[in-house]
C-alpha positions as CSV (number, residue, x, y, z in Angstrom):
1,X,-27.7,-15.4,-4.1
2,X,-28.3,-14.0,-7.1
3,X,-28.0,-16.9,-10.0
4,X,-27.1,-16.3,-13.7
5,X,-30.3,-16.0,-15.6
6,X,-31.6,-13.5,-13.1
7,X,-31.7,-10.1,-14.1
8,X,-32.0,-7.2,-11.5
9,X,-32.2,-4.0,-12.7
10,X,-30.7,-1.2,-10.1
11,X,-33.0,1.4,-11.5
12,X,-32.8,5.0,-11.6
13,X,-30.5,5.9,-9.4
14,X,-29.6,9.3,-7.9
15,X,-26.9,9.3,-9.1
16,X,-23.8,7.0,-10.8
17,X,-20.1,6.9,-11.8
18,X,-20.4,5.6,-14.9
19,X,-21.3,6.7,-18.4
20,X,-24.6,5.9,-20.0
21,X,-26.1,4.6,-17.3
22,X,-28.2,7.6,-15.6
23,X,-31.3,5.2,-15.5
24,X,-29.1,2.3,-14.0
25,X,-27.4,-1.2,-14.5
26,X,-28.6,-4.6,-15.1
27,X,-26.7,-7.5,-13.5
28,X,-27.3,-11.2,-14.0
29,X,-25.5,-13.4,-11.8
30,X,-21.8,-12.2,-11.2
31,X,-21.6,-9.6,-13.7
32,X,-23.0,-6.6,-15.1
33,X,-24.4,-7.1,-18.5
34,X,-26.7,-3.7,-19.3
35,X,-25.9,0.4,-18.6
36,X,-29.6,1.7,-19.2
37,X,-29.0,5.2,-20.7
38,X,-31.7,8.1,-20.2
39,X,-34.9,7.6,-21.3
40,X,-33.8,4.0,-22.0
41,X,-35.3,0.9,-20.4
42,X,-33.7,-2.7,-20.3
43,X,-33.2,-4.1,-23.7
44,X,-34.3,-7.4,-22.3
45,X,-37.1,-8.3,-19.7
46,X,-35.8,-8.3,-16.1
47,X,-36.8,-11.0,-13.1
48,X,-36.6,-8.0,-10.1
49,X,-35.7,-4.2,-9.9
50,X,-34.2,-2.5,-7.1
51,X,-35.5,0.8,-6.7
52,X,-31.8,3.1,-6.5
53,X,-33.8,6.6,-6.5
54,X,-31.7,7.2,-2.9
55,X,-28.5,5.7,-3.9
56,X,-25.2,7.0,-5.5
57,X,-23.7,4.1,-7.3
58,X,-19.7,3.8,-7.3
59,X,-18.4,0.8,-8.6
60,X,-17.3,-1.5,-5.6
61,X,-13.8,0.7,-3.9
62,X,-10.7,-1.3,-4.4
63,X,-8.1,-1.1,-1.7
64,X,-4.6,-1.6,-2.5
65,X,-2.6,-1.3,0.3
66,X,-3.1,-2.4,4.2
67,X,-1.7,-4.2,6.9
68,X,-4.8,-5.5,8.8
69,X,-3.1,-6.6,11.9
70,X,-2.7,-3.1,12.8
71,X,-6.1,-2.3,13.4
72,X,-4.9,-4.1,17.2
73,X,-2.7,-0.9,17.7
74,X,-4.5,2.0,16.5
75,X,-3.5,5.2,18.5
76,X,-0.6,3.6,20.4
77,X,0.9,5.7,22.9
78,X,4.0,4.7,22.1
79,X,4.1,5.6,18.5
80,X,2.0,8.7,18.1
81,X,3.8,12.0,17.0
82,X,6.5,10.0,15.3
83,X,7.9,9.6,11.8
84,X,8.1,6.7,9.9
85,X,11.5,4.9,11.5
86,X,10.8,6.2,14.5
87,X,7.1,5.3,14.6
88,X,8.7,1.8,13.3
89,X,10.8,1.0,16.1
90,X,8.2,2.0,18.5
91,X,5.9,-0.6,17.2
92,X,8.1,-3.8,15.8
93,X,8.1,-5.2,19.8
94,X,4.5,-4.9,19.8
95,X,3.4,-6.8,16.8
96,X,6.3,-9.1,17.8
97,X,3.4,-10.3,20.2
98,X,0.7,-11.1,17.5
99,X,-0.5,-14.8,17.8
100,X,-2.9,-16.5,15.6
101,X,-5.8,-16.3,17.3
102,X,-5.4,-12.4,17.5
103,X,-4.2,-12.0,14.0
104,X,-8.0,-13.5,12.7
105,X,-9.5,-10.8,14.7
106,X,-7.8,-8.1,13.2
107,X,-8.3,-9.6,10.2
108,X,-12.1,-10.2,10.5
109,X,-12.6,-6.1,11.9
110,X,-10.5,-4.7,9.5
111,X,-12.5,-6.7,6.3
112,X,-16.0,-6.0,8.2
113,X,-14.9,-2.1,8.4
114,X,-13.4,-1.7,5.0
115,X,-16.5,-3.5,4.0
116,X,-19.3,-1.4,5.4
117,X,-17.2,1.8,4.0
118,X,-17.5,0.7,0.5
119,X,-14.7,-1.9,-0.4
120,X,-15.3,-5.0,-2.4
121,X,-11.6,-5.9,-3.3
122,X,-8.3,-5.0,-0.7
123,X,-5.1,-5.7,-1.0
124,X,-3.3,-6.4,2.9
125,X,0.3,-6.5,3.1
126,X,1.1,-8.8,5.9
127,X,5.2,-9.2,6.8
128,X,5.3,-9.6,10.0
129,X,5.9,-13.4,11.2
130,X,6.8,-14.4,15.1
131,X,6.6,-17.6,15.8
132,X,3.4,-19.4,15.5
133,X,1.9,-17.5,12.8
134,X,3.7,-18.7,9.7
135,X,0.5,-19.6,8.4
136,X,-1.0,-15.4,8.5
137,X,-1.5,-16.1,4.9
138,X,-4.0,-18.5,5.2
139,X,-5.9,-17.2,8.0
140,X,-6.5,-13.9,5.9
141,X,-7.7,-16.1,3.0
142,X,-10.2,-17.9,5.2
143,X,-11.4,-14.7,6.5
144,X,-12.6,-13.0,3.4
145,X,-13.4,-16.1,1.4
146,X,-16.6,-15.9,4.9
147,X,-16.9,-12.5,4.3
148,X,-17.0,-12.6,0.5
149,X,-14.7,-9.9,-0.3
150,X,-11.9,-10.3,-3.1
151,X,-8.5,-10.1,-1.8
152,X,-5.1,-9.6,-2.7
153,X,-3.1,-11.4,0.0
154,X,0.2,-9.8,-0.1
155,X,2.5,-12.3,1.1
156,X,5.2,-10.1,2.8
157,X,8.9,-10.7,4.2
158,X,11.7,-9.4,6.2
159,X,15.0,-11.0,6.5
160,X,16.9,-8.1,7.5
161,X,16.8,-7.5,11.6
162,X,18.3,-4.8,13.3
163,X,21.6,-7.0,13.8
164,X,21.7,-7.0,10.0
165,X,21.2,-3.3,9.8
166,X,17.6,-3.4,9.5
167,X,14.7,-1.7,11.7
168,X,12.5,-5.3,13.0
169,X,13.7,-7.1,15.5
170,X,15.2,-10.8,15.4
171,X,11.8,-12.1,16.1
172,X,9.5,-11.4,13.3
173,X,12.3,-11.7,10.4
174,X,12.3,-15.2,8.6
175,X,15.1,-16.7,6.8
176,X,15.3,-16.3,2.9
177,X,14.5,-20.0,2.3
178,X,11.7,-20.2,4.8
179,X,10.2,-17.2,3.0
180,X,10.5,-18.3,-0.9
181,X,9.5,-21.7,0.4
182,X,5.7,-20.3,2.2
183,X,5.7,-17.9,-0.9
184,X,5.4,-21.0,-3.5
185,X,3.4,-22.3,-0.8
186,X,0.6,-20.2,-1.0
187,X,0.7,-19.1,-4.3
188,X,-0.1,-23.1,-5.7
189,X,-3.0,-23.2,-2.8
190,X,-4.4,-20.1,-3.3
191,X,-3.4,-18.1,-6.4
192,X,-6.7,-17.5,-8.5
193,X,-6.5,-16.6,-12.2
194,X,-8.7,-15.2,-14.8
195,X,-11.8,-13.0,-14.8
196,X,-13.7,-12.9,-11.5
197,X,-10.6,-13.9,-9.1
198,X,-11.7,-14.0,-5.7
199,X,-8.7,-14.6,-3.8
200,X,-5.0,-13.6,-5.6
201,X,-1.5,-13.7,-4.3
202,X,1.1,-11.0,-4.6
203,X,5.0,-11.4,-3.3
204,X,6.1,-8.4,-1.0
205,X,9.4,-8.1,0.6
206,X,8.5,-4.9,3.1
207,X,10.8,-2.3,2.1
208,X,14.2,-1.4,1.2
209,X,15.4,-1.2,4.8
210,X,14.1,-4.7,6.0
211,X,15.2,-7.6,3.1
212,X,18.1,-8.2,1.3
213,X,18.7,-6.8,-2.2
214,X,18.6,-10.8,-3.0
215,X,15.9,-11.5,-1.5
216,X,13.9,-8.9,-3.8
217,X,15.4,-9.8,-6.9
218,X,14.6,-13.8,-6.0
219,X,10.8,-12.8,-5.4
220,X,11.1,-11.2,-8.3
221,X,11.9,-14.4,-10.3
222,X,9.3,-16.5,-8.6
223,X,6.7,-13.7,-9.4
224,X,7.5,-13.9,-12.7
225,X,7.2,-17.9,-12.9
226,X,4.0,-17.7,-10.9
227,X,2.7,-14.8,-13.3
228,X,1.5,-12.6,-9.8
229,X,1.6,-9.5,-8.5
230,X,5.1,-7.5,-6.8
231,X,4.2,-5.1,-4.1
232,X,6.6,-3.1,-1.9
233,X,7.4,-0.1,0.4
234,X,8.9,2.5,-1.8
235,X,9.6,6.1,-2.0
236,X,7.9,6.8,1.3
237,X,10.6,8.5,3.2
238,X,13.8,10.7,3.0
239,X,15.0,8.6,5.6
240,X,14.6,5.8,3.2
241,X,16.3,7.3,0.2
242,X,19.4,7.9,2.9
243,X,19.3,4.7,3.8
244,X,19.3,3.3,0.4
245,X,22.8,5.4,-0.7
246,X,24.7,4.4,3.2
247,X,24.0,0.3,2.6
248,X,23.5,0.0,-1.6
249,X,25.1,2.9,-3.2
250,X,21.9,4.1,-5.1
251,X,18.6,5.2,-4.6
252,X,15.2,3.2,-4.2
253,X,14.1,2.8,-7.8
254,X,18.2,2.6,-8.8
255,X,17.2,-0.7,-7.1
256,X,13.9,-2.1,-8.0
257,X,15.9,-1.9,-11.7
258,X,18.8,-4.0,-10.4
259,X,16.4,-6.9,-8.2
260,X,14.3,-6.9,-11.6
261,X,11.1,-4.9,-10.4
262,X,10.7,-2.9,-13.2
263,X,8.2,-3.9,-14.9
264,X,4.4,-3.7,-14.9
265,X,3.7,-6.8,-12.3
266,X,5.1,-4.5,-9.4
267,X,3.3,-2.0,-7.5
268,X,4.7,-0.1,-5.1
269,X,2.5,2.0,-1.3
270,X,3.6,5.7,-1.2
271,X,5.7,6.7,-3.7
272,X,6.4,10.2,-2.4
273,X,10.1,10.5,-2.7
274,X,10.6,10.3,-6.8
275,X,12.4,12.6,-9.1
276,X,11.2,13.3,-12.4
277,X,13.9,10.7,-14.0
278,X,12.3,8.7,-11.8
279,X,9.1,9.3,-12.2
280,X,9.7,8.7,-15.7
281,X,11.3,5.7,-15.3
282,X,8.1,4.0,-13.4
283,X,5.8,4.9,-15.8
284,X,7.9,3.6,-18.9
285,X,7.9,0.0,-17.1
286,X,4.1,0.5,-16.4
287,X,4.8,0.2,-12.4
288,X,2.2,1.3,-10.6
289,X,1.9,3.1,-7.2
290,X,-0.4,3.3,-4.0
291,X,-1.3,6.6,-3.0
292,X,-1.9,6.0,1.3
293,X,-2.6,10.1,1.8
294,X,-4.1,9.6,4.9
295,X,-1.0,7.9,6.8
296,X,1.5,10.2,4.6
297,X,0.0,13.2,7.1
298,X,-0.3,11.3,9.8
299,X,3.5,10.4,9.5
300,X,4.3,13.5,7.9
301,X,6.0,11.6,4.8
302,X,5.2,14.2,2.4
303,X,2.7,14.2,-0.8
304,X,2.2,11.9,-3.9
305,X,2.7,13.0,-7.0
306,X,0.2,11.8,-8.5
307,X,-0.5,13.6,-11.4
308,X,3.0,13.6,-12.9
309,X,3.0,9.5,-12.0
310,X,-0.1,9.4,-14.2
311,X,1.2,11.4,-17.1
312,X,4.3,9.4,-17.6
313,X,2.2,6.3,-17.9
314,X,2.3,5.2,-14.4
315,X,-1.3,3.7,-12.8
316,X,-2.1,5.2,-9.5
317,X,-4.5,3.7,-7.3
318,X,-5.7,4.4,-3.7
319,X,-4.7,2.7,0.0
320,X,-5.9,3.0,3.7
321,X,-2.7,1.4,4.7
322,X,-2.7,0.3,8.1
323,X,-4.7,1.3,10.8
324,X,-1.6,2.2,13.2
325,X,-0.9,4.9,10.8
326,X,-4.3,5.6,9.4
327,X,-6.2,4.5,12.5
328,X,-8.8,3.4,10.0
329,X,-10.0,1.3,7.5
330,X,-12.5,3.2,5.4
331,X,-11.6,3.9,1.8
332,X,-14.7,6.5,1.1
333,X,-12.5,8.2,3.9
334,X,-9.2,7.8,1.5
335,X,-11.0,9.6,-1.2
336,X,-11.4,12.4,0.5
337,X,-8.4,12.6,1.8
338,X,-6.6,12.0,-1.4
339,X,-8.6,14.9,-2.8
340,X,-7.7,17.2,-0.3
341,X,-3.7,16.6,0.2
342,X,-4.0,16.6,-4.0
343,X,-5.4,20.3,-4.2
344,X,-2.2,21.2,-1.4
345,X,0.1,20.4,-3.9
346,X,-2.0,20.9,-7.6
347,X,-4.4,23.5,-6.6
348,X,-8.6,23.8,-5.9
349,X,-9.0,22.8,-9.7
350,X,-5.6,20.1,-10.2
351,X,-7.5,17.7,-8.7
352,X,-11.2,16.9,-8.8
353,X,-13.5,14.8,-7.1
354,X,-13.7,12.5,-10.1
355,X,-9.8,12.1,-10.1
356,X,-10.0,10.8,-6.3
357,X,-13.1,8.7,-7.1
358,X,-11.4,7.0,-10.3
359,X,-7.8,6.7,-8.5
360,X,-10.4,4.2,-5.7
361,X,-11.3,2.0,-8.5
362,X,-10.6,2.0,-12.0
363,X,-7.0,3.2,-10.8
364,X,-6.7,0.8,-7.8
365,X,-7.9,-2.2,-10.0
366,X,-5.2,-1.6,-12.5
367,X,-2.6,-1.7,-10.1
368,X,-3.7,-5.4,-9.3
369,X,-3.7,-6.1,-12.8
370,X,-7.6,-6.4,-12.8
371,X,-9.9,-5.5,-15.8
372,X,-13.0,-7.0,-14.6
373,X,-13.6,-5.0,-12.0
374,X,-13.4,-1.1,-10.7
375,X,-15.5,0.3,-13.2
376,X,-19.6,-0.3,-14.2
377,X,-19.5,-1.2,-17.5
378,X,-21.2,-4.3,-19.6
379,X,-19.2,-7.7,-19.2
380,X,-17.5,-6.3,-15.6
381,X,-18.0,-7.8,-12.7
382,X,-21.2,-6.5,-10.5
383,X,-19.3,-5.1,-7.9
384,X,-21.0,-2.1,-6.6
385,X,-21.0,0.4,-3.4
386,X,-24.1,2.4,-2.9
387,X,-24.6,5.5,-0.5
388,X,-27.5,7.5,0.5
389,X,-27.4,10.9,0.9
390,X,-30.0,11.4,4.0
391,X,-27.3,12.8,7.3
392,X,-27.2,16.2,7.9
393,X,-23.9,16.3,6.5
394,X,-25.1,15.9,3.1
395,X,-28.7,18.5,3.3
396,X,-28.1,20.9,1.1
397,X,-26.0,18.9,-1.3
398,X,-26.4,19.9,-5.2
399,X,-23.6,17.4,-6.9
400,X,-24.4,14.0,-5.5
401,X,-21.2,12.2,-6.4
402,X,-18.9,15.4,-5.2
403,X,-21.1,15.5,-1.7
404,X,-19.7,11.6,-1.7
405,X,-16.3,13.0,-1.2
406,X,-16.6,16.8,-0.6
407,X,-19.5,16.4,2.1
408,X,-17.3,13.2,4.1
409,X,-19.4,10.2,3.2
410,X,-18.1,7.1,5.5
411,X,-20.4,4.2,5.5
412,X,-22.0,2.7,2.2
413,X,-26.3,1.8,2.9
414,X,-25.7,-1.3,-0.1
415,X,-22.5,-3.1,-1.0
416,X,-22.7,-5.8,-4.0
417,X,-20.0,-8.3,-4.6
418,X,-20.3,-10.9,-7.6
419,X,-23.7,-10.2,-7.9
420,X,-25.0,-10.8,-4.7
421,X,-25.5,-8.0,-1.4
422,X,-23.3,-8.1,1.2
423,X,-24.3,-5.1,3.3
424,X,-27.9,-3.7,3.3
425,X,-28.8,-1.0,5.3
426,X,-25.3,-0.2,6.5
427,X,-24.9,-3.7,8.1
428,X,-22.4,-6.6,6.5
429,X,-24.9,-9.6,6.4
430,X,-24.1,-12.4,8.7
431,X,-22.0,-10.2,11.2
432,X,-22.4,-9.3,14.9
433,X,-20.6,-5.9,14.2
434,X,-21.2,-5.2,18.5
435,X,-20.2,-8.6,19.0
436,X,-16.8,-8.7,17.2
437,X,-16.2,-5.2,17.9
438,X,-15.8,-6.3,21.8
439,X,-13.7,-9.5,20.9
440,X,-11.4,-7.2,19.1
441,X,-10.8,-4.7,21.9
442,X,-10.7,-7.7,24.5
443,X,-7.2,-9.0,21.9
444,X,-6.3,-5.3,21.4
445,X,-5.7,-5.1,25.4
446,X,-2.9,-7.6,25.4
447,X,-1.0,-4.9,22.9
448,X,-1.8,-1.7,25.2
């Protein structure tokens, strides 16, 4: 553990993303308190160096949208090749079968792999509730308070089953009191404020076509009491905007202003489908949005706009989302992929390496309302993700931070949370990766 009142100097490293700091960082205890410029040393003695002369140093990657149970059904025959409602109803009697005991596996595998790619903070959205696992919530709080990551636990909900109208079936909905009820739950247990947070809450009816519009704007109250986070589904399909007009007489973001969701709490996972009114809107209210490139192309949803988002004011972060439409869980991998869906739409020079890089943290961090962390800076927290640049994929390199995302980096060698290493040499400390890896498929077979 690294204790306040030990300084540790991460010195000269190959590279970093961060300004004046080419010779490095100094962190005592949980946070950073030096960027050593060049040609600079420490302004104070320090008690230990790590020698960084391999590494490139990204502040710690901040995931802001998953659903970790799905890493039990990646590359399910029955939903690959689909679109989004289609892939939907595939799935929903599937993950009707979660139970507890594999819900913490998913859980565990899908932390330990975001992990080991880079990620210090994640944000899972977790909605799905069949009998026996109304307490999901606190099973994903137990699970990264052991691993040590920060987490957003994004309570979820569905009240609307296909005999409503909606896409889940009967047996992973809940009832609109049993819902508000866990959600006040959880957020006096759990909720942490203030500067170095390690476990918050955030409310998250699913999406437009699985809650009530009363349901939304009641979260939205309790939210606002609890000062927390709003997350939702939005803007993700065509199929969605349909749906919207058919049972409310608008379209999506015509009803995150009528439940009370405009405002800079909320953020919302896609957000492919806006107009430019629309676009304008959610930046005006400050709401920020998730861009999950890599399931948008596996789903075929369509492209982010993320440049116009930013201009109008609207934060844009980065997501995984879950690992049945992703059928992964690394973020370095969701920079890359961000980049490269970006330049489809903005061209080779819209969208930079740098842009993808600071969408992963400074961007993601923002959209959980966090300013101590996603960026390396004096008085942040010492949250850090370091890769080495020694597979053949990377020989040859001459930019070190754009071979990161250019070149396909996947698995971090160093990843610091609060101060203190939780992955050297490409392994998370305290894991038997083999080990849970085969307890994981073992579960996984009772969704094949």
């Amino acid at each position: 553990m690294n204790e306040r009142g030990h300084r540790l100097w991460i010195r000269d490293p190959l590279a970093i993303f961060a300004e004046c700091a080419a010779r490095g960082l100094v962190v005592d205890g949980r946070r950073i308190v030096e960027c050593v410029g060049a040609g600079r040393e420490p302004s104070a003695p320090v008690d230990s160096v790590f020698d960084a002369s391999r590494h490139v140093v990204l502040p710690g990657l901040v995931n802001t949208h998953h659903h970790f149970y799905q890493t039990l059904t990646r590359a399910h025959p029955v939903a690959i090749d689909k679109e989004l409602f289609a892939w939907l109803v595939a799935l929903y009697p599937v993950w009707a079968r979660l139970d507890a005991e594999s819900f913490r596996l998913a859980v565990r595998l899908a932390l330990v792999e975001l992990l080991m790619s880079g990620c210090t903070t994640a944000a899972d959205h977790h909605y799905v509730f069949p009998a026996g696992l109304e307490h999901a919530v606190d099973i994903e709080v137990e699970e990264a308070r052991a691993l040590g990551l920060r987490m957003t636990v994004s309570r979820g909900s569905m009240n609307l089953s296909v005999k409503d109208g909606g896409l889940p079936p009967d047996s992973v909905v809940q009832d609109e009191d049993a819902i508000l009820a866990d959600c006040e739950r959880v957020l006096a247990r759990f909720h942490e404020r203030g500067e170095g947070a390690q476990i918050q809450i955030a409310l998250a009816p699913c999406s437009p076509f699985s809650v009530t519009r009363r349901l939304m704007a009641e979260t939205a109250k309790l939210a606002a009491r609890f000062d927390c986070a709003l997350h939702t589904h939005l803007g993700e399909t065509k199929d969605e905007d349909a749906y919207c007009v058919s049972k409310y007489s608008c379209r999506p973001v015509d009803l995150l202003e009528q439940t009370g969701w405009l405002t800079d709490r909320a953020w919302l996972a896609h957000g492919i489908h806006f107009d430019d009114g629309e676009i304008a809107r959610l930046g005006r209210h400050g709401v920020g949005v998730c861009h999950c490139a890599t399931s948008n192309m596996v789903l075929a949803s369509g492209i982010c706009r993320t440049k116009e988002l930013e201009a109008a004011g609207a934060p844009v972060g980065l997501g995984v989302d879950g690992s049945a439409s992703n059928d992964s869980s690394n973020m370095m991998e969701a920079v890359r992929h961000a980049l490269m869906i970006g330049r489809l739409r903005y061209g080779a020079a819209g969208v930079s390496h740098l842009d993808a890089l600071r969408w992963a943290t400074q961007g993601s961090a923002r959209l959980l309302r966090r300013a101590d962390i996603g960026v390396i800076a004096p008085g942040k927290q010492a949250d850090l993700a370091l890769f080495t640049l020694d597979e053949p994929r990377f020989s040859g390199a001459q930019d070190p931070l754009a071979a990161l995302v250019l070149c396909g980096a996947h698995r971090a060698d160093r990843v610091m949370i609060a101060g203190n290493w939780r992955v050297i040499d490409g392994a998370p400390l305290g894991i038997d990766v083999a080990g849970l890896v085969a307890r994981h498929k073992a579960a996984a077979r009772r969704f094949a």
